[in-house]
C-alpha positions in Angstrom: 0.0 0.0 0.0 2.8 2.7 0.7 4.7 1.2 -1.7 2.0 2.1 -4.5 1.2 5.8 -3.2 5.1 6.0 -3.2 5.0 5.5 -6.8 1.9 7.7 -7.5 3.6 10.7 -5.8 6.3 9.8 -7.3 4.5 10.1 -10.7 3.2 13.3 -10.0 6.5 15.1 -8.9 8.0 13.7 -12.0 5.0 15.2 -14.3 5.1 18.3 -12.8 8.7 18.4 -13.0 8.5 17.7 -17.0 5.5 20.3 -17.3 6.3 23.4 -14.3 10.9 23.5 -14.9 10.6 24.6 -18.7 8.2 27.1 -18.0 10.0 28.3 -14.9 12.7 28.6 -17.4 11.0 30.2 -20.0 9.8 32.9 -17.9 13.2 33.0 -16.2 14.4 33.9 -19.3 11.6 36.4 -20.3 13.3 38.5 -17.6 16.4 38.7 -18.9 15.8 41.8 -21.5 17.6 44.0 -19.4 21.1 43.3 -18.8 22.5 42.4 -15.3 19.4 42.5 -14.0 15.7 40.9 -14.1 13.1 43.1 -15.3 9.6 43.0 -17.3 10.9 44.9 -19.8 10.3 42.0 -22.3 6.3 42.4 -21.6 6.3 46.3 -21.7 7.4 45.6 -25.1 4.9 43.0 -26.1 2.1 44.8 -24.8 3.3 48.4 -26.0 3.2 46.8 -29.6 0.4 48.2 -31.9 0.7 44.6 -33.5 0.1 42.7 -30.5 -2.9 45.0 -30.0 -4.3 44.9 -33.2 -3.3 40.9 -33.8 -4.7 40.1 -30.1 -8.2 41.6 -30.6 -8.6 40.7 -33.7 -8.1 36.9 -32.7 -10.8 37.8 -29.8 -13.4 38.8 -32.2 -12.8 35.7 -34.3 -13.1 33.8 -31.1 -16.6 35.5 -30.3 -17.9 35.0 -33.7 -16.5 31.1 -34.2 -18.3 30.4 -29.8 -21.5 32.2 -31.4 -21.9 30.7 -34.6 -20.9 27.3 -33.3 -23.3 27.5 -30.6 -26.0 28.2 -33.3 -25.3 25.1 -35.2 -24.4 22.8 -32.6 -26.9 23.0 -30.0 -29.9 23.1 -32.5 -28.0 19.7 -34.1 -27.5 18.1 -30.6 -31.3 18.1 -29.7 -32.8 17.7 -33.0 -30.7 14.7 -32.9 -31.5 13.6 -29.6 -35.2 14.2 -29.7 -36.1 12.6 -33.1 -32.9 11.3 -34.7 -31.2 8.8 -32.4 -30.0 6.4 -35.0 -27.9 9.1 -36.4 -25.9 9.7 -33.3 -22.9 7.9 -34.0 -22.9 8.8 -37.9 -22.8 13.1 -36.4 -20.1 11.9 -33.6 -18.5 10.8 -36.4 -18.8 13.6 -38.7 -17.8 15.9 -35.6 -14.5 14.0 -34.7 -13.1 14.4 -38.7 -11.1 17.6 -37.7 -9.6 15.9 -35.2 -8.0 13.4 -38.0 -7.6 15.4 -41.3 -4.8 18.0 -40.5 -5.8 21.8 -40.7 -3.2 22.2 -43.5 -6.1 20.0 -45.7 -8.8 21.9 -44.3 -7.9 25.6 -45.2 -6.4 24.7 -48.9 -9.8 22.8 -49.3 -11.3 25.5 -48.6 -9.2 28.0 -51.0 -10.0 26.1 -53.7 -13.9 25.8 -53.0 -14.5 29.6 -52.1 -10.9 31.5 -54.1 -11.8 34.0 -56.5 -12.6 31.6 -59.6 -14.9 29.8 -57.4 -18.9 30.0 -57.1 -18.8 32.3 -53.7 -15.6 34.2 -53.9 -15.4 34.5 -50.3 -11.5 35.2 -50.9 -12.3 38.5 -52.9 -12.4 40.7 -50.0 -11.6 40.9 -46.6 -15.2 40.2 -44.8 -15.5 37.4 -47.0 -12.3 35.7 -45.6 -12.9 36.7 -42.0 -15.9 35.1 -43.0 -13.8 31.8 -44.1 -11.6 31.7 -41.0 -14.6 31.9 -38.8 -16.3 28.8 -40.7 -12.4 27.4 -40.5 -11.7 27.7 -36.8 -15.5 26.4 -35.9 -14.2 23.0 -38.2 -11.5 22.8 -35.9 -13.7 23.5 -32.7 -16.3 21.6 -33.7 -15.4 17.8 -31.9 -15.1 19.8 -28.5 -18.3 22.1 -28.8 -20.6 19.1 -30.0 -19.3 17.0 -27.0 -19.4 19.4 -24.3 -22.9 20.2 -25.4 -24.2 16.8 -26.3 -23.2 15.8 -22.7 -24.9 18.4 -21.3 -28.0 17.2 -23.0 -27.6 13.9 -21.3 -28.0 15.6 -18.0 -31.7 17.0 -19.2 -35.0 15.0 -20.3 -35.2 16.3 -23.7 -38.3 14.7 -24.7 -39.9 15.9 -21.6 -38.9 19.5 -21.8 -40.0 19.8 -25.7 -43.7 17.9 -24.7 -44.1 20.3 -21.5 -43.2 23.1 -23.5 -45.5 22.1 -26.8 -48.4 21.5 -24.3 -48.2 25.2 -23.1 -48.0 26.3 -27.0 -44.6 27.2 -27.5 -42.9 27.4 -30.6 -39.6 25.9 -31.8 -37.7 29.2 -31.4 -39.3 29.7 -28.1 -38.6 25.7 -26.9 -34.6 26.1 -28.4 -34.0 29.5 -26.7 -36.0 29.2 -23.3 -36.0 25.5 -22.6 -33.1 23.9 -23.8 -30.6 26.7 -24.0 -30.5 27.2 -20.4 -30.1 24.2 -19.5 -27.4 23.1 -21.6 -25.6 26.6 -21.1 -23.3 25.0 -18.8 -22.1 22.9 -21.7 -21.9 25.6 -24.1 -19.7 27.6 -21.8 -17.6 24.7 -21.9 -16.9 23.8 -25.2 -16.8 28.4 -25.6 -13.5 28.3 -23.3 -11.6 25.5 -25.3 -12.9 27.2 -28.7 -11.5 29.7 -27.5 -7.8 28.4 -26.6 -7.8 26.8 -29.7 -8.6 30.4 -31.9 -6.5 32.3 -29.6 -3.3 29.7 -31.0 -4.1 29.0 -34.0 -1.7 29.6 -36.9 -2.0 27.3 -40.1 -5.7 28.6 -41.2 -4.9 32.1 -40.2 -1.4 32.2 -42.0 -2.8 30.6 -45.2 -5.5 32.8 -45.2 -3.2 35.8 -44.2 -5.1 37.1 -41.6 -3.7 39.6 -38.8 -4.1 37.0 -36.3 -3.0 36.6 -32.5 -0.9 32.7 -34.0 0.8 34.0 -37.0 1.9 37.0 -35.0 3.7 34.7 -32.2 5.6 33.3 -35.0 6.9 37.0 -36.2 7.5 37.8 -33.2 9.3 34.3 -32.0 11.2 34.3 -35.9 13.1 37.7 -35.6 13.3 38.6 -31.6 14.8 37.4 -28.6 13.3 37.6 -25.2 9.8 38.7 -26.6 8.6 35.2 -27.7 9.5 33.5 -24.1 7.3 36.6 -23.0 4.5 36.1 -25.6 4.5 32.2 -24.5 3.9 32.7 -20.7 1.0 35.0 -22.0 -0.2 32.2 -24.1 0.1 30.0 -21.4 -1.9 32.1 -19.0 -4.7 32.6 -21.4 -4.9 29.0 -21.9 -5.2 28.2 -18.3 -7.4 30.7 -17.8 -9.8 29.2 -20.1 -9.2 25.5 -18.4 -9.7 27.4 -15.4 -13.1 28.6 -16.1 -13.7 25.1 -17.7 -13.7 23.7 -14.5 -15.5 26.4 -12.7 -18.7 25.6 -15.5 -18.2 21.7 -14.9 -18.6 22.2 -10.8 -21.6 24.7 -12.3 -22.8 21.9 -14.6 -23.3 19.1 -11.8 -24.8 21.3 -9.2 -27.3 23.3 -11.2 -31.1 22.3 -11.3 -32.8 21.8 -14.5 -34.7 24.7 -15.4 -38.4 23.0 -16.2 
């Protein structure tokens, strides 16, 4: 018996050792813009950049749109599913875990050659129209972890309950989606919003390709042609991406303590 929780401690330290010394040593280093000394000179620099700025918010309004969109087309999907299309549950779980096996690289020159300017829907010929494509790109890529996180959510809920309660009482199917099953699968949507949102925040292929001013592509400027700025631009990316798995707990202690809302 102490033998064993020897060994698990034992595999802990050693994981933490392999995940916590590099990045004690890359924000070590971060400090080091200023000689003889430590100093946060490296992150006045990053955040006093008009590209960071621009590249950084930019990537947070692609996030917003790629969580809102996704969350139109995923939660509607889940319960129609659910409620009167069981037998094609495992053919949409399917469909939903391709982006997790056909690289992004595919995905974004498929879609240059469906929507460049030669195509049907030139959605390449201006710059709304590809924002436009990297939203629909980065909600591909999203997609496995929004339709899980929500489809388990449903699990939690009587769907076919809700829907009859709410027919019975005259509702509508806008009126059933928005104030019956929307609320209570919120918790699941906020779930899979935080890891969309990780993912869009450091994402490079799709914006590069599509050369967009995006948060990814600017990391790899930066990390290409400077020193101490990329060690600081990593620990930021690191944070953010924490914070989001922080959250993404917070919602999952949310999600097993919240009623259903009838």
């Amino acid at each position: 018996m102490k033998s064993t929780r020897f060994l698990a401690w034992l595999a802990i330290a050693v994981g933490a050792i392999y995940f916590i010394v590099p990045l004690i040593g890359t924000f070590e280093f971060s400090l080091r813009m200023r000689r003889g000394e430590y100093s946060f000179d490296a992150y006045h620099s990053v955040f006093s950049d008009i590209q960071f700025r621009s590249t950084f918010g930019f990537s947070m309004l692609m996030a917003l749109f790629t969580i809102i969109f996704g969350m139109l087309l995923v939660v509607p999907t889940a319960y129609w599913v659910r409620l009167r299309l069981p037998k094609l549950r495992p053919v949409i779980e399917f469909i939903t875990l391709l982006p997790l096996v056909i690289p992004a690289i595919v995905i974004v020159f498929g879609y240059l050659r469906l929507y460049n300017s030669s195509s049907f829907l030139p959605l390449t010929n201006s710059t709304s129209g590809t924002n436009m494509l990297l939203v629909f790109s980065y909600m591909t890529l999203s997609l496995p972890y929004m339709y899980r996180a929500v489809d388990t959510a449903m699990r939690m809920i009587d769907v076919a309950t809700l829907t009859e309660a709410a027919e019975s009482l005259g509702a509508k199917w806008p009126t059933i989606m928005f104030r019956c099953i929307f609320p209570n699968v919120m918790s699941g949507v906020l779930s899979g919003a935080f890891i969309t949102f990780a993912i869009v925040m450091g994402e490079f292929t799709m914006a590069a390709l599509l050369n967009r001013p995006a948060f990814g592509p600017y990391l790899q400027l930066v990390g290409a042609n400077k020193a101490y700025e990329p060690s600081a631009l990593a620990i930021i990316a690191f944070a953010i991406t924490w914070l989001s798995m922080g959250l993404l707990q917070l919602v999952s202690r949310f999600q097993k303590t919240a009623p259903v809302k009838a």
